[in-house]
GUZAMAR-215319 format. One record per residue (C-alpha): x, y, z negated. Coordinates in steps of 0.2 Angstrom, whole numbers, m for minus. Example, Ala and Ser with C-alpha at 12.3 -4.5 7.8 and 13.67 -1.06 7.14 Angstrom:
<recs>
<rec c1="62" c2="m22" c3="m39"/>
<rec c1="68" c2="m5" c3="m36"/>
</recs>
This chain:
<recs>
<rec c1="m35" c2="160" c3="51"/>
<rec c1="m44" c2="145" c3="42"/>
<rec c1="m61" c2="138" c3="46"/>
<rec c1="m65" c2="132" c3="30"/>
<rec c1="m81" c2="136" c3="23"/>
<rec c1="m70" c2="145" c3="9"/>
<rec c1="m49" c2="148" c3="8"/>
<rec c1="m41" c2="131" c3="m3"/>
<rec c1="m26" c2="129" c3="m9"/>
<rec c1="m14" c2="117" c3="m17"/>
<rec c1="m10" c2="122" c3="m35"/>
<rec c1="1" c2="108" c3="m43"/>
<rec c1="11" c2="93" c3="m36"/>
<rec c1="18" c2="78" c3="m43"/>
<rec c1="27" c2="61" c3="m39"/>
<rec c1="37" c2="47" c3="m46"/>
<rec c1="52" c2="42" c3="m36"/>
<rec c1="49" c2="30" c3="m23"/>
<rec c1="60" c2="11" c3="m26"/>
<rec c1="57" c2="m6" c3="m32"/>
<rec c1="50" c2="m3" c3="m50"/>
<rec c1="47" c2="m22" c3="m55"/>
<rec c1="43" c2="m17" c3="m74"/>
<rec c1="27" c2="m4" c3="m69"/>
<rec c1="11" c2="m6" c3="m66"/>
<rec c1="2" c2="1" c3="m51"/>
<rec c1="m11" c2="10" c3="m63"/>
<rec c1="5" c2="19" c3="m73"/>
<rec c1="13" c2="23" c3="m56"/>
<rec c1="m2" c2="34" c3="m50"/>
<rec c1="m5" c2="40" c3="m69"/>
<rec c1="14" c2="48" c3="m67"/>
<rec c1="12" c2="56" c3="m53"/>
<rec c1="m9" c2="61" c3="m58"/>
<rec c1="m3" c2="72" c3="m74"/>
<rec c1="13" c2="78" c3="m65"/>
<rec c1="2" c2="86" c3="m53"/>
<rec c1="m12" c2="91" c3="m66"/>
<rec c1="2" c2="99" c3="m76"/>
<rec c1="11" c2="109" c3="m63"/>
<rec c1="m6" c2="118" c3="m59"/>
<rec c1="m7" c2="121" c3="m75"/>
<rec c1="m28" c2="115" c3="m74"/>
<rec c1="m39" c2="110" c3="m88"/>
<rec c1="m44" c2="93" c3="m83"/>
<rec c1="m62" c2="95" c3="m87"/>
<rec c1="m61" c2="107" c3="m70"/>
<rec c1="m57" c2="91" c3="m59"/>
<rec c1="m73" c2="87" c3="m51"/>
<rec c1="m68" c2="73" c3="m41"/>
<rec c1="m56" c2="62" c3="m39"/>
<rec c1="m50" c2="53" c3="m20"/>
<rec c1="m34" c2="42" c3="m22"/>
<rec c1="m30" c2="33" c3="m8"/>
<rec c1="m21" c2="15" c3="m8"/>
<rec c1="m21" c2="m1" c3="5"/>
<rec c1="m15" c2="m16" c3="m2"/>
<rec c1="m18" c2="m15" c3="m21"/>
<rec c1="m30" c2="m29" c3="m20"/>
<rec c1="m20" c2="m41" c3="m10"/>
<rec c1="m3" c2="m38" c3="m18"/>
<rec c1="m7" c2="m36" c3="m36"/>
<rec c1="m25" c2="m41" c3="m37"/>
<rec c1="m35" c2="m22" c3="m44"/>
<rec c1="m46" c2="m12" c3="m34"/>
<rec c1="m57" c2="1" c3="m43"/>
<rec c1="m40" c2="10" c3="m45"/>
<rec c1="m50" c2="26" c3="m43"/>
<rec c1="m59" c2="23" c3="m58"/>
<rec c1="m47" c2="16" c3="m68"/>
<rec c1="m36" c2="33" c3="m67"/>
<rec c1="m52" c2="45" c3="m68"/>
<rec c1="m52" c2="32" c3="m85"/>
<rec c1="m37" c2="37" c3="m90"/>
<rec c1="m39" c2="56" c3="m86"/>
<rec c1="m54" c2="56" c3="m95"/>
<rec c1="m63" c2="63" c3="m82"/>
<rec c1="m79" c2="53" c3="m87"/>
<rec c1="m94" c2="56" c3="m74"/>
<rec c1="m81" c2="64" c3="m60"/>
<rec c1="m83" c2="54" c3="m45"/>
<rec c1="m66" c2="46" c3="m42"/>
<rec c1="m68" c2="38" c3="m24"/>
<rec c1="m53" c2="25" c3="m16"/>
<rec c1="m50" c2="27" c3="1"/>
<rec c1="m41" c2="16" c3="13"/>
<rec c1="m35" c2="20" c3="31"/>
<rec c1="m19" c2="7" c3="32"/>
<rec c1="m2" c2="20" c3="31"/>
<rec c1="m13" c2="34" c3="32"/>
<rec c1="m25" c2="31" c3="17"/>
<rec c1="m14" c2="48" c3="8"/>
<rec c1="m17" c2="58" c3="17"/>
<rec c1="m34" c2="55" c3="19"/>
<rec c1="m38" c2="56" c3="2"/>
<rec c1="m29" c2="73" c3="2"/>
<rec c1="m41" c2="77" c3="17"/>
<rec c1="m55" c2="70" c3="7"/>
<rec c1="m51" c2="81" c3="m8"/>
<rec c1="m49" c2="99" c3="4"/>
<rec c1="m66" c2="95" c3="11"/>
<rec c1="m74" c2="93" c3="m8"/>
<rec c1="m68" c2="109" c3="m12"/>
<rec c1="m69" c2="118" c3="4"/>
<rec c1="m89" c2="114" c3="6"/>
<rec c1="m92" c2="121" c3="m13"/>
<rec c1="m94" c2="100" c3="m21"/>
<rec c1="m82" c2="106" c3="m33"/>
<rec c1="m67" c2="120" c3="m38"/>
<rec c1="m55" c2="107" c3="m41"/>
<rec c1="m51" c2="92" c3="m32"/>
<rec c1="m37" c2="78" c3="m38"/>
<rec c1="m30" c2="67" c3="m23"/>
<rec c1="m18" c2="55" c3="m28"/>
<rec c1="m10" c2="41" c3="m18"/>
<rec c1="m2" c2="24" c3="m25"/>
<rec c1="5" c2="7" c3="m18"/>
<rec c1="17" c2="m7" c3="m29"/>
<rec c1="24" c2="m18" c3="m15"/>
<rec c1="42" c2="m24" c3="m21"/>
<rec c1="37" c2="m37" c3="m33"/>
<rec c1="28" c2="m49" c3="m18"/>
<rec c1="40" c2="m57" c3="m6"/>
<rec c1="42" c2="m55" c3="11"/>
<rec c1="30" c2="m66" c3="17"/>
<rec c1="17" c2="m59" c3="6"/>
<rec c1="20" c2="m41" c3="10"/>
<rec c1="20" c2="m45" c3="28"/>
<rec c1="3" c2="m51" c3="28"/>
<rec c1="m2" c2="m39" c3="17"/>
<rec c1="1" c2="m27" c3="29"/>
<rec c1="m4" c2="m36" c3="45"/>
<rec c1="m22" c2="m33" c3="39"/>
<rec c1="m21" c2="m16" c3="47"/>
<rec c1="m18" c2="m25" c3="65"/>
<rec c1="m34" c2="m30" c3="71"/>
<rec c1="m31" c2="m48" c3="66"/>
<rec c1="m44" c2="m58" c3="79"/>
<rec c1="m36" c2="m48" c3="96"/>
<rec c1="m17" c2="m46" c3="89"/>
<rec c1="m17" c2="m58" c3="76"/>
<rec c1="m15" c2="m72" c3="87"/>
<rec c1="1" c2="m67" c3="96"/>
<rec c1="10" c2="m67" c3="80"/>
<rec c1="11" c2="m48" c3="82"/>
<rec c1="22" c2="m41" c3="68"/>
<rec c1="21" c2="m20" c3="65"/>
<rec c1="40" c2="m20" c3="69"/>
<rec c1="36" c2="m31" c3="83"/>
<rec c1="25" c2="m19" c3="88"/>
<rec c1="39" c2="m3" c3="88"/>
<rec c1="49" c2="m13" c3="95"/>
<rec c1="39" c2="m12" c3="110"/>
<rec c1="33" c2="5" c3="109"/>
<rec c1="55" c2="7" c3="107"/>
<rec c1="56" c2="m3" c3="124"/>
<rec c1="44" c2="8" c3="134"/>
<rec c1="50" c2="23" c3="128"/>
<rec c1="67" c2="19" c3="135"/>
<rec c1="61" c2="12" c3="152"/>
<rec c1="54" c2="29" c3="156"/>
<rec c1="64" c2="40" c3="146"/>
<rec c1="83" c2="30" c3="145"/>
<rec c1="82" c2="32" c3="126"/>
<rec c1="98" c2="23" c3="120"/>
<rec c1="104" c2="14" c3="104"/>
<rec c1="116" c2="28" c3="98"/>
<rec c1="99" c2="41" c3="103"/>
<rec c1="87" c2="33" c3="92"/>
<rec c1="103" c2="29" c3="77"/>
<rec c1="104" c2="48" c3="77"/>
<rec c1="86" c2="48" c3="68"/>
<rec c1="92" c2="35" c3="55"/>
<rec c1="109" c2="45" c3="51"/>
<rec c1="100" c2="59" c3="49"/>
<rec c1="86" c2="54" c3="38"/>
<rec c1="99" c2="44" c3="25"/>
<rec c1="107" c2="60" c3="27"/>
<rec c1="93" c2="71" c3="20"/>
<rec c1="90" c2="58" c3="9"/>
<rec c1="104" c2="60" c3="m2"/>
<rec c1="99" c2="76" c3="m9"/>
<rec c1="84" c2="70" c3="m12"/>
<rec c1="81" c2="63" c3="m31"/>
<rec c1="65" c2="53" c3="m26"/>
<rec c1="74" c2="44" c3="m11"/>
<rec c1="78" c2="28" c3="m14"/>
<rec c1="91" c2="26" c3="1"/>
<rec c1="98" c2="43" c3="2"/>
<rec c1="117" c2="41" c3="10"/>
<rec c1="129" c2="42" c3="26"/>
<rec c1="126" c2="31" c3="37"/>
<rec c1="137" c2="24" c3="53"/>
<rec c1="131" c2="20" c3="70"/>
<rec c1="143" c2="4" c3="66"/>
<rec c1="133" c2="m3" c3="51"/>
<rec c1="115" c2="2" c3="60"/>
<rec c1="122" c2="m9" c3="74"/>
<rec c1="131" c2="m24" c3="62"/>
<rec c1="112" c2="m23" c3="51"/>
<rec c1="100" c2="m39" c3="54"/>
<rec c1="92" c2="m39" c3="69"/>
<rec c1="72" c2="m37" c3="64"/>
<rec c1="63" c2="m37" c3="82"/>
<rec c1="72" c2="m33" c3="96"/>
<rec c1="79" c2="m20" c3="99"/>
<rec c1="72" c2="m14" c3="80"/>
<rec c1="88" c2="m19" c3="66"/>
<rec c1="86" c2="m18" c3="49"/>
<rec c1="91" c2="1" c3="45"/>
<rec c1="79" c2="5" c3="59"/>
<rec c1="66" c2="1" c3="47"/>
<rec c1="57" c2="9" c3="31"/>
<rec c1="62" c2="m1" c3="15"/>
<rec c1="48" c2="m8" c3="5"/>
<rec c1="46" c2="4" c3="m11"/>
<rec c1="33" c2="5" c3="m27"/>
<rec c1="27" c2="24" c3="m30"/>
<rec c1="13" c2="36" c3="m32"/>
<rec c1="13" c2="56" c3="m27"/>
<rec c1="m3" c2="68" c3="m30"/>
<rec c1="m9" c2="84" c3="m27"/>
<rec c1="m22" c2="99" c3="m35"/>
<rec c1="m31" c2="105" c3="m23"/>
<rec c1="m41" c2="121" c3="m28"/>
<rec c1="m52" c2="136" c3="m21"/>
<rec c1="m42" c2="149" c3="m19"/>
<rec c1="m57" c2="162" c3="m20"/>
<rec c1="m61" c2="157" c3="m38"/>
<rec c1="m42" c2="151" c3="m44"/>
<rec c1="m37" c2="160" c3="m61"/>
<rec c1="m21" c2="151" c3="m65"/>
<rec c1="m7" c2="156" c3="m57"/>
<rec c1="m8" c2="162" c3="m40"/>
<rec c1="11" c2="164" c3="m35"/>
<rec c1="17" c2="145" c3="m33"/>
<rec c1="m2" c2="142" c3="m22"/>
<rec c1="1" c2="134" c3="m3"/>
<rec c1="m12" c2="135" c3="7"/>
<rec c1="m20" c2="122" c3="17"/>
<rec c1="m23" c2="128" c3="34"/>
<rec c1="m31" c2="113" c3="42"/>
<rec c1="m30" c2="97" c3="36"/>
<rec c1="m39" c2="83" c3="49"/>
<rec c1="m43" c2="65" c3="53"/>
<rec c1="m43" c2="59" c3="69"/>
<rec c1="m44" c2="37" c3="76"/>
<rec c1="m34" c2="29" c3="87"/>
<rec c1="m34" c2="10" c3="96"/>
<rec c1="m34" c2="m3" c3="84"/>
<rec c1="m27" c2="m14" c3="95"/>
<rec c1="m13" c2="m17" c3="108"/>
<rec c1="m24" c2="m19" c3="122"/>
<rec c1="m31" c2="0" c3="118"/>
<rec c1="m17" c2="7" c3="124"/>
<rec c1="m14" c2="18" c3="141"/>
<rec c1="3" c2="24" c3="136"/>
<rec c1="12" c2="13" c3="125"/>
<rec c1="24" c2="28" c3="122"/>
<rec c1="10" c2="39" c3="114"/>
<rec c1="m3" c2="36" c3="100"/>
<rec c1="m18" c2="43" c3="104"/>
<rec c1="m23" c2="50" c3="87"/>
<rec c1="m7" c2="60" c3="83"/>
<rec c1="m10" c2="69" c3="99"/>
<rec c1="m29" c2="74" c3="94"/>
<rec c1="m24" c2="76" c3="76"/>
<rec c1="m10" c2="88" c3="82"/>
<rec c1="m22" c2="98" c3="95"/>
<rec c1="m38" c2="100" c3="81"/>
<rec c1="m24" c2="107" c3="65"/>
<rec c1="m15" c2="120" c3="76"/>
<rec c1="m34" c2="124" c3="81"/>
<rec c1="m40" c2="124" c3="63"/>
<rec c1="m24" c2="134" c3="58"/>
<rec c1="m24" c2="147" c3="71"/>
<rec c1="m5" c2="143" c3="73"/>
<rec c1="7" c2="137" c3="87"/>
<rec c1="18" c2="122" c3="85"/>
<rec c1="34" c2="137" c3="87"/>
<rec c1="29" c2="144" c3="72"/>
<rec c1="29" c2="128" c3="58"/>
<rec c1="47" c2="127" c3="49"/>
<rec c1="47" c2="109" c3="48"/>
<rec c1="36" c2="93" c3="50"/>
<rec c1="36" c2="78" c3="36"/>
<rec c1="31" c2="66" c3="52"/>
<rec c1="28" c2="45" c3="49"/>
<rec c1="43" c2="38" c3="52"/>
<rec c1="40" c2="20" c3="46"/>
<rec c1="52" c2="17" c3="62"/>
<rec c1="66" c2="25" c3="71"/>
<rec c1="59" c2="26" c3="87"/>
<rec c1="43" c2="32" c3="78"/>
<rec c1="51" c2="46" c3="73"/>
<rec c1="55" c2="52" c3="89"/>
<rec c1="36" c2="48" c3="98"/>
<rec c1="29" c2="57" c3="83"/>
<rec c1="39" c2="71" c3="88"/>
<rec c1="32" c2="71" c3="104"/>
<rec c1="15" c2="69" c3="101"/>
<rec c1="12" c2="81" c3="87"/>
<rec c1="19" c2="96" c3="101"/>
<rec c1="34" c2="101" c3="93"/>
<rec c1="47" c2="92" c3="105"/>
<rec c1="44" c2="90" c3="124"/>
<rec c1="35" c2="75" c3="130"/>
<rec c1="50" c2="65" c3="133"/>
<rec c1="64" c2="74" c3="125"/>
<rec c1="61" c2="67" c3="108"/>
<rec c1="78" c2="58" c3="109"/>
<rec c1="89" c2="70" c3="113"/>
<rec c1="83" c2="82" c3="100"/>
<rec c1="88" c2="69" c3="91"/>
<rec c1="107" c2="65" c3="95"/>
<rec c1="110" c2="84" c3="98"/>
<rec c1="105" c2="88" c3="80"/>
<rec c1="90" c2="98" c3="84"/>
<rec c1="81" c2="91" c3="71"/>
<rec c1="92" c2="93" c3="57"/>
<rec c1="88" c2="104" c3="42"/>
<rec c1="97" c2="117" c3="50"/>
<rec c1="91" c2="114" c3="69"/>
<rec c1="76" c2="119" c3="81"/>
<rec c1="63" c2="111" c3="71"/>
<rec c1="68" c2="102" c3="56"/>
<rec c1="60" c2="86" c3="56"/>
<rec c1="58" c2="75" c3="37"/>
<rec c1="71" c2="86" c3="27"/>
<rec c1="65" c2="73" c3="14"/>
<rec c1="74" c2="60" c3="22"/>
<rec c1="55" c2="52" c3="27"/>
<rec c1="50" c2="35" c3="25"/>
<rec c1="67" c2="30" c3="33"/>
<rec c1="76" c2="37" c3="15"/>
<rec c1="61" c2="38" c3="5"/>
<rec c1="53" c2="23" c3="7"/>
<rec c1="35" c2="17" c3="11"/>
<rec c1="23" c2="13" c3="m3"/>
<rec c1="9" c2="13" c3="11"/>
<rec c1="m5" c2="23" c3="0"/>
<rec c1="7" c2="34" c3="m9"/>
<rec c1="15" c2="42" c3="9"/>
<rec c1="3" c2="56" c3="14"/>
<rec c1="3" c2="62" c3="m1"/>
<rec c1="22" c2="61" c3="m4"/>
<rec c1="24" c2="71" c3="12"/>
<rec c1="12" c2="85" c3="4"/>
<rec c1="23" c2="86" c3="m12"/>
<rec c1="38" c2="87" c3="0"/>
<rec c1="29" c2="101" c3="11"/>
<rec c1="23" c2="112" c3="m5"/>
<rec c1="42" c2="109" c3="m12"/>
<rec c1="49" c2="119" c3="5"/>
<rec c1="34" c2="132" c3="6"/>
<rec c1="38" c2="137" c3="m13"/>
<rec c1="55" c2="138" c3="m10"/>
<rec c1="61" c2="124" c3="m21"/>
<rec c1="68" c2="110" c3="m10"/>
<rec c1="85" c2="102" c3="m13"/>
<rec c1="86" c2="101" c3="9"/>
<rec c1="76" c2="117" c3="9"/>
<rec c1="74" c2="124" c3="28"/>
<rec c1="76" c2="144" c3="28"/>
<rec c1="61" c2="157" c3="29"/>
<rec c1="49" c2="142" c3="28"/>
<rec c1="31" c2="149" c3="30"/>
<rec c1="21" c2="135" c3="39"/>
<rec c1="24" c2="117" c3="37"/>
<rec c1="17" c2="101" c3="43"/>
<rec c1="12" c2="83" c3="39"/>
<rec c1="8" c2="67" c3="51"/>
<rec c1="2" c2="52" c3="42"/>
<rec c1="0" c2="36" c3="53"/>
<rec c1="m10" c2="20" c3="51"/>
<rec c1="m9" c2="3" c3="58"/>
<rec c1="m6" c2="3" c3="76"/>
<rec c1="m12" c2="24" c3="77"/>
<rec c1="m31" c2="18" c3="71"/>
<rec c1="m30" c2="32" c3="58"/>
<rec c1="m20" c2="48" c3="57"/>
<rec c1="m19" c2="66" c3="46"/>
<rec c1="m11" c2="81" c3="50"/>
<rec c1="m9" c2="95" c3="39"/>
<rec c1="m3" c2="112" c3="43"/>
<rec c1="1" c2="121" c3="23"/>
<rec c1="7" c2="139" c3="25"/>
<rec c1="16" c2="149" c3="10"/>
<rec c1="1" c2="157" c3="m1"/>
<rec c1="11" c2="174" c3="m3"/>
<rec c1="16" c2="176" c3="16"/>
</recs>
């Protein structure tokens, strides 16, 4: 089942690792991963008819907007609309929902979303403000609300109602390094003790440093084609079953349930409607694990653990690469890293990597996947379902 107006597709992926990068530009970085993605669909770049590339803090941290123009530039793809679009953590995959729609509704055949953010060069200070701006800075601001401040409570709740432990929520970080280390584009990729997790600096209560994402320069983007009309090669295609956008609170004081984003759960309920399919039958999910504990919420909210179970799923290894439902066999941000504008689309590039087949972590018999991209405090969410074009 797919209610788009006609069948799309993903025909090519690309990426650049995901790290400190000192030496590149953020215009080079999305260029990388642009002609990765145009070469692995093997498309004639005069087909593109537009262009979304979605980044956050390019203007505060390296001073350039327009980045969507500047790359259509360098594409020569003179007169394609090339569009940036933000939405915090989320702006990837938004631009990859932005370029399914464009081809979906018949605006175009082919469809270029790429996503990009350089972060490492600024200091900590910088980068912290930087991405404070996606808090709602007159109700939050004030406080001197951090977004680790912020898991940190959503950590505390979680564990009040459900008894999610230290050595419960270290179980997502051992894992996630763990996956990480097969992974080439992963920055932290390694084993991990519940020792050094619990010797790493304290960052906000109970949160500790290898709780949390590592800053990271990058750029991943997808091909997104019709399907009905596509004459290159049809055997490496992955659908794109549903691809949606949903809002959330921007602010604290939106919140019923502190252990629950609101936009995840909607995001989750409107893709499995789109894509006809149940939660039981995805392979895997590449969730927004910018924190532990957001790891095991997501999990939660998106359906594919039990309200309340998302922590023992954990510890007993249910969401390994081998387990229930396999949950960031990329080793997520937590390995991978977090260039904000870069991550949906990272997590599309891991998801077409399982569904051809061609993952170093690959999960068995992978038909349908999944990817959840988060922004702010849950004011912006995607969610993907991508299904194996030859099933």
């Amino acid at each position: 089942m797919n209610t788009y107006a006609r069948p799309v597709s993903i025909a090519g992926i690309g990426s650049t690792r995901f790290g400190k990068m000192p030496e590149r530009s953020i215009e080079s970085l999305a260029l990388e991963a642009a002609v990765a993605a145009i070469e692995d669909a093997g498309v004639e770049r005069r087909r593109i008819g537009a262009v979304y590339l979605g980044n956050f803090v390019g203007g505060a941290l390296v001073g350039q907007e327009i980045l969507a123009g500047l790359l259509g530039d360098q594409l020569d793809l003179h007169g394609v609309p090339c569009t940036k679009v933000e939405g915090a953590c989320a702006s990837g995959g938004i631009a990859l929902r932005h370029a399914c729609l464009a081809v979906a509704t018949g605006q175009c055949d082919v469809a270029l979303a790429v996503g990009v953010e350089k972060m490492s060069h600024a200091s900590t200070a910088q980068v912290t403000s930087a991405l404070n701006c996606a808090m709602d800075n007159r109700a939050d601001g004030p406080a001197g609300l951090t977004f680790p401040g912020f898991f940190g409570l959503v950590w505390g709740a979680h564990a009040a109602r459900y008894g999610t432990t230290r050595r419960d929520v270290s179980a997502v970080v051992r894992k996630n390094k763990a996956n990480g280390m097969r992974n080439p584009l992963a920055q932290q990729g390694r084993l991990i003790t519940d020792e050094e997790i619990d010797a790493s600096a304290l960052i906000a209560d109970p949160l500790r440093l290898h709780d949390c994402c590592p800053v990271s320069d990058g750029a991943a983007a997808v091909v997104v084609v019709a399907r009905d009309v596509w004459s290159g090669n049809r055997s490496r295609l992955v659908d794109v079953l549903a691809s949606v956008q949903t809002s959330g609170p921007a602010r604290i004081a939106g919140f019923d349930d502190p252990c629950s984003f609101p936009a995840t759960v909607r995001a989750a309920q409107l893709a499995f409607a789109q894509s006809g399919i149940t939660a039981s039958e995805l392979a895997f999910v590449e969730l927004h694990d910018c924190f532990s504990i957001a790891e095991i919420v997501d999990s939660e909210d998106l359906g594919i653990v039990p309200r309340g179970q998302g922590h023992h799923w954990a510890a007993e290894g249910r969401t390994a690469v081998d387990g229930d439902m396999p949950i960031n066999p990329s080793g997520g941000l937590l390995a991978k890293g977090h260039p904000v504008g870069a991550t949906g689309l990272g997590q599309a590039f891991e998801a077409v990597r399982q569904l051809r087949g061609e993952h170093a972590n690959q999960v068995r018999d992978a038909v349908f996947g999944m990817t959840h991209n988060l922004g702010g405090t849950g004011v912006a969410c995607t969610v993907s379902i991508l299904a194996r074009g030859d099933r």
